[in-house]
C-alpha positions, 0 to 999 in steps of 0.5 A: 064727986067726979063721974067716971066714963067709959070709952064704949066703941060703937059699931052699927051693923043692919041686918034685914031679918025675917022668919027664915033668916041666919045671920054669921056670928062674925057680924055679931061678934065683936073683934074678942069674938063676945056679944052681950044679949039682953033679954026679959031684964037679963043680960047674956054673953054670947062668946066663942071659944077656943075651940070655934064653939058658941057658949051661951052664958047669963 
């Protein structure tokens, strides 16, 4: 059985964070403007829309 492998662009972005940091979604972001968050074991998609809004979705 062959293996199929993805082709996965790695970025590496340092930020310094503390308590009172905000970082600009533009390093966040990927070039199609998503994100992809996991937390507690679930993944979440961070993505702008059209409107230059952020959405939040599971």
């Amino acid at each position: 059985m062959s293996q199929v492998k993805k082709n996965v662009a790695t970025t590496t972005r340092q930020v310094a964070i503390n308590a009172e940091s905000s970082v600009a979604s533009g390093l966040l972001l990927n070039h199609q403007g998503k994100l992809w968050i996991e937390h507690a074991g679930e993944r979440y998609q961070l993505r702008r829309t059209s409107n230059n809004k952020l959405i939040l979705t599971k």
